[in-house]
Each structure stands twice: as structure tokens, then as C-alpha cells.
PAGUMAR-98338 format. One record per residue: residue in three letters; y, z, x of N, C-alpha, C, O, CB in turn. Coordinates in steps of 0.05 Angstrom, whole numbers, plus 5000, padded with zeros to 4 digits. Glycine has a CB too. Example, Ala and Ser with C-alpha at 12.3 -4.5 7.8 and 13.67 -1.06 7.14 Angstrom:
<tornus>
ALA488651565264491051565246493451565264493451695285491151815226SER495551425257497951435273500151575258502351615268498851145282
</tornus>
This chain:
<tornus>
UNK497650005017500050005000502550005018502150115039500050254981UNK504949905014506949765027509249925007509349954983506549395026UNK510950005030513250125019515550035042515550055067512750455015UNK518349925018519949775040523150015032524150095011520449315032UNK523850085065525550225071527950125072528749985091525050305089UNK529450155054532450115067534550245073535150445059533649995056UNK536350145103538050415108539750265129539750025126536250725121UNK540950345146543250275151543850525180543850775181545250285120UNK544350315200544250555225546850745231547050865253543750385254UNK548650765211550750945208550551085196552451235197552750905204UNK548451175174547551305152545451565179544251485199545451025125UNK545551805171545252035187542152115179539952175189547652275181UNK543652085151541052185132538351935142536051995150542152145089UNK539151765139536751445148535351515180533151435189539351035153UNK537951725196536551835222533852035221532152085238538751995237UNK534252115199532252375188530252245179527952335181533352585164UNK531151965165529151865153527151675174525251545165530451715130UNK527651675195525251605202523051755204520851635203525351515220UNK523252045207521352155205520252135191517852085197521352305206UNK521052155155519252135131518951805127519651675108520752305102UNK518251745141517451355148515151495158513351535142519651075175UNK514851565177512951655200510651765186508251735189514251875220UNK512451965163509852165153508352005128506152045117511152515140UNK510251815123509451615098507051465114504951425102512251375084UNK507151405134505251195144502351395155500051335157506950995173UNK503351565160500351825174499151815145496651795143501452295188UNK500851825119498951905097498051695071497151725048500352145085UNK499151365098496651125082497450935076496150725071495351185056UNK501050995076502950705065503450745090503150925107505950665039UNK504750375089505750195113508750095098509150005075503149895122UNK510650145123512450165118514049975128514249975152512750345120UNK515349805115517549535132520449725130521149945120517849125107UNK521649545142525549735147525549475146524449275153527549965182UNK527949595128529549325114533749405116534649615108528049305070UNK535149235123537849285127539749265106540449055096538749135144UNK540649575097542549605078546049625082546949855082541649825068UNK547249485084550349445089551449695074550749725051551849135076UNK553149875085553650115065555850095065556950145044552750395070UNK557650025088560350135086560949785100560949785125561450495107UNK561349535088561949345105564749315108565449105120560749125097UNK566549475100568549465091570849585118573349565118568149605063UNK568749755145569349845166570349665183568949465189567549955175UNK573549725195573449465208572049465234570749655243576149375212UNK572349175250570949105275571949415301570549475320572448735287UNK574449535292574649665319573449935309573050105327577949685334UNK572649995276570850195282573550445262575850395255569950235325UNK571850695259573650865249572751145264570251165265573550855217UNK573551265271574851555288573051745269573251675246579051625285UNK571351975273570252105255571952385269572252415293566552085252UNK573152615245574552835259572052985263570252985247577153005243UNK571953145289569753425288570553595261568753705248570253665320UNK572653605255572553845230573353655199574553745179575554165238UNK572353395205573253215173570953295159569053445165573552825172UNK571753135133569753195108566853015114565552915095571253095076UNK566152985137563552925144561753165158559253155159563652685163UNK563453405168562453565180561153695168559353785182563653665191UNK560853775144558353955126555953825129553853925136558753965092UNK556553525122553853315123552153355146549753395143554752995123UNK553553325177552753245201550853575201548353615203555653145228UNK552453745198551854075201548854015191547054015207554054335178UNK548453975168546353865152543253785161540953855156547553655143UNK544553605178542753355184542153505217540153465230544652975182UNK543853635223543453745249540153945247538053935260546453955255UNK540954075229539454325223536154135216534054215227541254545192UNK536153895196534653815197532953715211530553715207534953765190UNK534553595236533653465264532153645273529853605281535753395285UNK533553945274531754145294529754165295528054175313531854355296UNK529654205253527154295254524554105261522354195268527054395230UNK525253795258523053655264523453585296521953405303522753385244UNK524953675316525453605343526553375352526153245373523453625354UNK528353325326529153095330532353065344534153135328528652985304UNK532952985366535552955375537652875363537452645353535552835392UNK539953015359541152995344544953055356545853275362539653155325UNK546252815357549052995367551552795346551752555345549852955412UNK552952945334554252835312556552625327557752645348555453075292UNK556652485312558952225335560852225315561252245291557651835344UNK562352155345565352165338566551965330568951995326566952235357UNK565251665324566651425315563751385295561451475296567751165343UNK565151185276562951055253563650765257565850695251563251155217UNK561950625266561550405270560650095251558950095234560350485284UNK562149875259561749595237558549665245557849675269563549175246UNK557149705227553549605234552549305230550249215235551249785211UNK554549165219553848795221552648715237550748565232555848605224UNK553248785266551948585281548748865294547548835315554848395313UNK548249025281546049175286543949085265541549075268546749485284UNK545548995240543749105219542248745223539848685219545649255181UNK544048585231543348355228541048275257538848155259546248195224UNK542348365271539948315303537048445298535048355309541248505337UNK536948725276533748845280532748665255530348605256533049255275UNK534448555233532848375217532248135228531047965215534048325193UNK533048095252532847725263530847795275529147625278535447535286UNK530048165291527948105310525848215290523548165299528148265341UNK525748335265524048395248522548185239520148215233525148505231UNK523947945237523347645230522347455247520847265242525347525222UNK523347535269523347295295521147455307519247295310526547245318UNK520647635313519347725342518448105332518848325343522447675376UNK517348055309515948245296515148535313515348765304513648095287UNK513948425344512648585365514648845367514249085370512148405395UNK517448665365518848865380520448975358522649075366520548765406UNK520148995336522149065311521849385307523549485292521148885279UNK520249535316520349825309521849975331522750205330517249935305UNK521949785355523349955382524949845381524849875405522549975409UNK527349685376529849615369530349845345532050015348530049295360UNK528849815323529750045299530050235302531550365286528750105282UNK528350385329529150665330531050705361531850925368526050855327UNK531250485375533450565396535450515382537350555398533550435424UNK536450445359538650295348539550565332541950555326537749995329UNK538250765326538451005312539051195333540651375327535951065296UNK537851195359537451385367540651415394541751605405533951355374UNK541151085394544051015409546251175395548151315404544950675406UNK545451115372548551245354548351555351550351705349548851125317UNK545651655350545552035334545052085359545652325362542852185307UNK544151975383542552165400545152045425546352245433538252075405UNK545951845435546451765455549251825460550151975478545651545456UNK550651665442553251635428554051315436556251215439555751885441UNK552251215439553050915447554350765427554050875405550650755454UNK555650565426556850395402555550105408555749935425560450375402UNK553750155382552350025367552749775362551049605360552150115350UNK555949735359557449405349558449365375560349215369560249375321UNK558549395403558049365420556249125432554049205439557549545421UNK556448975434554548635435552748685460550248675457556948295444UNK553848735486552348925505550649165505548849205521553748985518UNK551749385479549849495488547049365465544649335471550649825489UNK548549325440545049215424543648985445541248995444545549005385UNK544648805460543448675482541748745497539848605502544648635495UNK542449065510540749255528538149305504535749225508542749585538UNK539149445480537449505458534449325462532149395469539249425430UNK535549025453533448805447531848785477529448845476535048485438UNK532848725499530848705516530048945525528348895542531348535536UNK530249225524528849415523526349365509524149385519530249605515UNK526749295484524749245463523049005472520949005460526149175435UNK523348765493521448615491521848365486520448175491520048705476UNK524348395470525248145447526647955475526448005498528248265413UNK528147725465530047535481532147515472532747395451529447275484UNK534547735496537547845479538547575477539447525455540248085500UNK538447395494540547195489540047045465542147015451540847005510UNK537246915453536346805430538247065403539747015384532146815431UNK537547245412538447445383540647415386541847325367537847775379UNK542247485412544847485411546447215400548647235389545447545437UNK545447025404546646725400546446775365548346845350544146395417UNK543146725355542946775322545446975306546346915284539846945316UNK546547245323547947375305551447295310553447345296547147695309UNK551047175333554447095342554846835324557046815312554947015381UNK552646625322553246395309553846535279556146495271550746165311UNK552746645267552046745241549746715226549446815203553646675227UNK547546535240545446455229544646775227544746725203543546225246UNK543947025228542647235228544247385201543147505182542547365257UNK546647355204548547505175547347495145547747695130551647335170UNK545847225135545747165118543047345108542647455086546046895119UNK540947345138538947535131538947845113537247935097538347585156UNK541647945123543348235113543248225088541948365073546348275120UNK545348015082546147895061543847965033543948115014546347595071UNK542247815040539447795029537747985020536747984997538047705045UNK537448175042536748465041537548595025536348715007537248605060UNK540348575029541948775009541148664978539548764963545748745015UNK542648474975541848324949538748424937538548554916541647974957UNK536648354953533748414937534148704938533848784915530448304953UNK534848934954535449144955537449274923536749484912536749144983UNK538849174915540049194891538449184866537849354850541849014891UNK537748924866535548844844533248994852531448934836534848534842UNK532649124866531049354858531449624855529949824857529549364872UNK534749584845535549884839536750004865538750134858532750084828UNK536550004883537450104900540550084907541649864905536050044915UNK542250394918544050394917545850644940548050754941544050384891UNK543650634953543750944972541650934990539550844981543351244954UNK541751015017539951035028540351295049542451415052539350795036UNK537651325062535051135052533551125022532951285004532651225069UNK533350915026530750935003529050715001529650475005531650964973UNK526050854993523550614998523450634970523850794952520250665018UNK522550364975521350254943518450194952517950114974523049914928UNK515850244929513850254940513249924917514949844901512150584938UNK511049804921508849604907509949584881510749374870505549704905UNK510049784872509649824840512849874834513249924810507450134830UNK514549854846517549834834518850244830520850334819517049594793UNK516350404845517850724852519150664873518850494891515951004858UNK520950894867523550924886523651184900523851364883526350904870UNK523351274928524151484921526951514944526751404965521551674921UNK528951644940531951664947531951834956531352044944533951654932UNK533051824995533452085005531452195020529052185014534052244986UNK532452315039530452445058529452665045531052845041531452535086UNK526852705035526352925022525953075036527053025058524652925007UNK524253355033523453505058520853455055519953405032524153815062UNK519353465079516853345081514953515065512653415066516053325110UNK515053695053512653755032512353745011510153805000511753915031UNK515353654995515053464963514553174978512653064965518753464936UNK515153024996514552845005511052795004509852604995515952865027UNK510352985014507052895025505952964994504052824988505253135056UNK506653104980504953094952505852894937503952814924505053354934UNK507452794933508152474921507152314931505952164916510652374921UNK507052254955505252044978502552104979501051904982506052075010UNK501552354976498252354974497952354947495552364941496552614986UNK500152334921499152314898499051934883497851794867501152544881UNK500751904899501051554896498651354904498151154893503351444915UNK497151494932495551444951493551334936492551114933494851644968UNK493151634927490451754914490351514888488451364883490852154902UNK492551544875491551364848492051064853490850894839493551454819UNK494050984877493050754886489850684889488850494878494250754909UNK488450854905486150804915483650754893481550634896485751024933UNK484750924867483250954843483350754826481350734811483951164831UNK485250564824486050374802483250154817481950114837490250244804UNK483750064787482149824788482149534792483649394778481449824772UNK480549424810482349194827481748924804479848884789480749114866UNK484448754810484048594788482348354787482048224766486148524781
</tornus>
């Protein structure tokens, strides 16, 4: 059973959410990441996050969450255009499959863990051939714009399936579920879906 993720690498909460990707897949679903545009409206040089603005409850949040799963976590000080991120891990998600889960999570882990900037053409460059992929092929696809439309797309089928926040996976059957849960209403929804997945009758 196949459950498709969507999220957006400026989204904190979508940082958390890889874990419950992780735990979704230990307990039977397989999981695609798919690119959700949240804020496209950011310009190219980016916006300034204050240490004490009305994001700081959130980050506080997501901090505490990180710990507990050991997950690195340091709240950043700029929020970044994700266009040319969201569009390069869908070109290598598409193009060069091998390397689409290690682009997805250095691409997460640049922004919460590193503080790197993301819309940065050099550093997602470093990103892709870390991963395996060929920066200049990706890089050319997202500079021409051939890779934008991919986003585009995403988002769109992402809508028409209700979606409007992320993360959130949509599973086979058109469930949703929104938000990093905490992992133990998580695993009883996922071993209860599993389970009656496994039970239904094949057609």
C-alpha cells in the first residue's frame, strides 16, 4: 500500500515529518514525497525570521519534538523561495529515482540542521551530486524552467485530493492524514489500515 507525502522544505513541521514517513514505511506502506508550494509568494531574496517573532512558539515546538526522536534541529533565521528545491527533488524524483530520498532529506536537513540556503543554486548543486544525481542536468532542467511545471502539477493533484497543509499523506483509498502526529496514534492508524488493507478482498 502506497501513501504519497506532501510538504515543502520550509515547512518545520514536514522536518518532523520525516520521521513519521519512516515509521509509516517500518509498518508496511511505501511512501513517495511529493512537492507542495506553501508560501510561493516569498520573494527570491528570501524573508528574515525574528528569534523572538510569531514563529518562535512553533520552532520551540518542533524543537522539543526533534529531541525527542534525536533529530537535529536549529531554528533558522531566514525562510526561504523553496522553487528551485521543491522543483530539483521532483526532477530527481523523476529523472534519477536512485537518488531522490538523499536529496529529500539533505534538502531538509540544510535548512533545520545546517542553516544552509536552500534557493542557493550552489548549494542545492552540492545537494544533487552528494546524492549521486548529475547537478548540471538538474541544474540546467530547473534554470530553463522545464522542472517548475513538475511543482506546478504536484500541487494541483495535491489540491484535488483535498489537501491544503502539510505534511500530509494521502493513502490508495483517498485517507488523509494531516500533520505530524505523535508516533503512537500514528502506528495504530497505520497498523489499523495495514491490517484491513491486508484483509480486503482482491478483485
Amino acid at each position: 500500500m502506497e501513501a504519497t507525502c506532501w510538504s515543502d522544505y520550509l515547512c518545520p513541521w514536514c522536518y518532523v515529518g520525516q520521521d513519521r514517513s519512516a515509521q509509516m514505511e517500518e509498518l508496511g506502506l511505501s511512501v513517495v514525497h511529493r512537492p507542495y508550494e506553501l508560501h510561493p509568494e516569498i520573494p527570491p531574496r528570501g524573508r528574515v525570521i525574528r528569534a523572538d517573532g510569531r514563529l518562535a512558539p512553533t520552532f520551540a515546538r518542533v524543537a522539543a519534538a526533534c529531541e525527542e526522536i534525536e533529530l537535529p534541529f536549529e531554528a533558522p533565521s531566514r525562510m526561504p523561495n523553496t522553487r528551485r528545491a521543491l522543483a530539483t527533488a521532483e526532477w530527481v524524483r523523476l529523472h534519477h529515482p536512485e537518488a531522490a530520498a538523499a536529496v529529500h532529506a539533505a534538502l531538509f536537513r540544510a535548512h533545520f540542521a545546517v542553516g544552509l540556503a536552500i534557493d542557493d543554486p550552489d548549494v542545492v548543486d552540492q545537494i544533487v551530486t552528494g546524492a549521486g544525481a548529475p547537478a548540471a542536468e538538474v541544474r540546467a532542467a530547473v534554470d530553463s524552467g522545464a522542472a517548475g511545471p513538475l511543482v506546478d502539477a504536484s500541487v494541483a493533484e495535491a489540491r484535488s485530493a483535498g489537501v491544503s497543509s502539510t505534511p500530509t499523506w494521502v493513502l490508495e483509498d483517498g485517507f488523509a492524514i494531516p500533520g505530524a502526529l505523535d508516533r503512537a496514534t500514528l502506528a495504530r492508524w497505520i497498523t489499523k489500515i495495514v491490517a484491513r488493507s491486508s484483509s480486503a478482498p482482491s478483485a
